[in-house]
C-alpha positions as CSV (number, residue, x, y, z in Angstrom):
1,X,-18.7,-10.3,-87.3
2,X,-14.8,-10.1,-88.9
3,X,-14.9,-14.1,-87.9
4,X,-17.8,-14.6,-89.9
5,X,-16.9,-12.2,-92.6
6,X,-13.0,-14.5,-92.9
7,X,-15.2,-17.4,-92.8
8,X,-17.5,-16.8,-96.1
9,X,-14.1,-15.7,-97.6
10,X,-12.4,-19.1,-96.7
11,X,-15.4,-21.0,-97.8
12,X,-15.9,-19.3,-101.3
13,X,-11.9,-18.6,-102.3
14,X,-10.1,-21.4,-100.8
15,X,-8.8,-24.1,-103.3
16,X,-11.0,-27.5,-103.0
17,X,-9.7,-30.6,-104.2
18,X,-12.4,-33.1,-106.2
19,X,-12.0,-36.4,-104.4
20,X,-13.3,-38.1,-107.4
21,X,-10.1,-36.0,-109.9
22,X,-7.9,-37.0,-106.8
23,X,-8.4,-41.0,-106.5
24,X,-9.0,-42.0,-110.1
25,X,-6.3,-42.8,-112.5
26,X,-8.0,-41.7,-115.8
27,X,-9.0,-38.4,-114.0
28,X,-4.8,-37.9,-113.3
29,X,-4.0,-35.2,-116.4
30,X,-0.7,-33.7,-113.9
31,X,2.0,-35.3,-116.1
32,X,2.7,-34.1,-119.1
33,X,1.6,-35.1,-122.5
34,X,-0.8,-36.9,-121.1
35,X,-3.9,-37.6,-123.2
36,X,-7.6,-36.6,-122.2
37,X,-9.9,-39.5,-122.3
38,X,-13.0,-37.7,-123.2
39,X,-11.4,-34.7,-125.7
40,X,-8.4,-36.5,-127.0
41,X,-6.5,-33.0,-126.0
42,X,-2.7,-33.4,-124.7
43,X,-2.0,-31.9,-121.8
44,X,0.7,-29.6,-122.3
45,X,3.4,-27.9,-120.2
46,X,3.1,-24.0,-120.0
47,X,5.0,-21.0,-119.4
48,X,3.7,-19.5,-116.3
49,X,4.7,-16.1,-117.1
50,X,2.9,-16.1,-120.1
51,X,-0.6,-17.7,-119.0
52,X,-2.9,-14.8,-120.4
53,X,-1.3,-16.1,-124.1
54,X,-2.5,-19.6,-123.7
55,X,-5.8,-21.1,-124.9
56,X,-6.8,-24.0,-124.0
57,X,-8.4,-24.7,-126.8
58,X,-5.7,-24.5,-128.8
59,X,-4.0,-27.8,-127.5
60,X,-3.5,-30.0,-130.5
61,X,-5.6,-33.1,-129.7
62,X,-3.7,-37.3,-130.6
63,X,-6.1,-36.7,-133.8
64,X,-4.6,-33.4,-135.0
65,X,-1.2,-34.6,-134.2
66,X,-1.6,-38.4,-136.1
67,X,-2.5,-35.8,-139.3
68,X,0.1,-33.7,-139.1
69,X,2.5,-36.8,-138.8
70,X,1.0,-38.1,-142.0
71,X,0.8,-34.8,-143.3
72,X,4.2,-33.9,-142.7
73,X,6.9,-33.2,-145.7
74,X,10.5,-33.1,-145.2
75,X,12.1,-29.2,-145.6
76,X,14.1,-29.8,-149.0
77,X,17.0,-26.8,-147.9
78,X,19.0,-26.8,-144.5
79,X,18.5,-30.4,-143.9
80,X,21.0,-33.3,-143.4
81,X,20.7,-36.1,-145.3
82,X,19.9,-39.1,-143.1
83,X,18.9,-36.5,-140.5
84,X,15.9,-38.6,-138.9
85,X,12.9,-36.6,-137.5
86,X,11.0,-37.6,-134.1
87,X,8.0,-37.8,-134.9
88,X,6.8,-34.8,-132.0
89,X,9.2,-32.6,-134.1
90,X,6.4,-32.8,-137.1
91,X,3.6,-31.8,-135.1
92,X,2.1,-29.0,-133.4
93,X,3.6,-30.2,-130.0
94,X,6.6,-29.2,-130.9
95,X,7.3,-26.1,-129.0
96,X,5.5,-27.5,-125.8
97,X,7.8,-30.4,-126.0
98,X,10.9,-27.8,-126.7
99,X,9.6,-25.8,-123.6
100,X,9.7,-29.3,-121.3
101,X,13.0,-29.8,-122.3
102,X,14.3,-26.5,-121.3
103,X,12.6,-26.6,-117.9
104,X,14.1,-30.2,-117.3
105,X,18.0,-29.6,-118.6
106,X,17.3,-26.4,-115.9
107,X,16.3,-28.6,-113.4
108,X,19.1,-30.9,-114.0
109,X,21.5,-28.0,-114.3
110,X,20.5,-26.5,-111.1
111,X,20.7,-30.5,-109.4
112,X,24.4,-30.6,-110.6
113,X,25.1,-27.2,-108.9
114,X,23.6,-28.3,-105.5
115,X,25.9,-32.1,-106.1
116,X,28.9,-30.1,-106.6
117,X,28.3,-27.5,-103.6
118,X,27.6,-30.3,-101.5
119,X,30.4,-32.5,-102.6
120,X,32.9,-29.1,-101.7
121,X,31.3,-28.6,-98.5
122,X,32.0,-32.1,-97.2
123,X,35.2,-32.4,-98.6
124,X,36.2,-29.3,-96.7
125,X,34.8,-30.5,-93.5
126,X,36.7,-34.1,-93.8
127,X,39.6,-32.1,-93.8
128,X,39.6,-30.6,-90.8
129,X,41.1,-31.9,-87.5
């Protein structure tokens, strides 16, 4: 009976995969910034620690973004002259872009740290006889 009882848990909690999400290309929204062909919504990075604050919903979509582009005025005070502005620094996509760039200089940080560890370790053991 506990068999069949771990059983219907397996089958009605485990994690299945979609074969047809899995093996199509326009079906692959993984990467970042990556555009939804039927909604036109970006997919965004988020901050796993703060999932209950993020709607879905609330995803700008390549419409929303292409009018706040146009939309977009420069800020008169506080800005350099000749100061360009991307273009994702006029938009809505803006902080998920800012949160991105965070979680990849951390990654990079955190690469540099394992290079340099490594590069000690091996230089310590060429030097011994």
């Amino acid at each position: 009976m506990l068999e069949a009882k771990q059983d219907i848990v397996l089958e009605y909690t485990y994690p299945r995969l979609d074969i047809e999400v899995s093996k199509h290309l326009n079906h692959l929204l993984k990467s970042p910034f990556v555009v939804h062909p039927g909604t036109g919504r970006v997919c965004v990075p988020i901050n796993t620690k703060n999932l209950n604050g993020f709607d879905p919903l609330g995803v700008p979509t390549v419409t929303e973004l292409l009018g706040e582009i146009d939309e977009w005025i420069a800020p008169a005070d506080g800005e350099k002259e000749g100061k360009s502005v991307q273009d994702w620094e006029k938009t809505s996509l803006k902080p998920y872009v800012e949160y991105f760039r965070s979680f990849v200089l951390a990654l990079m940080k955190d690469e540099k740290e394992i290079k340099v560890k490594r590069e000690r370790e091996e230089g310590a053991d060429a030097m011994e006889f």
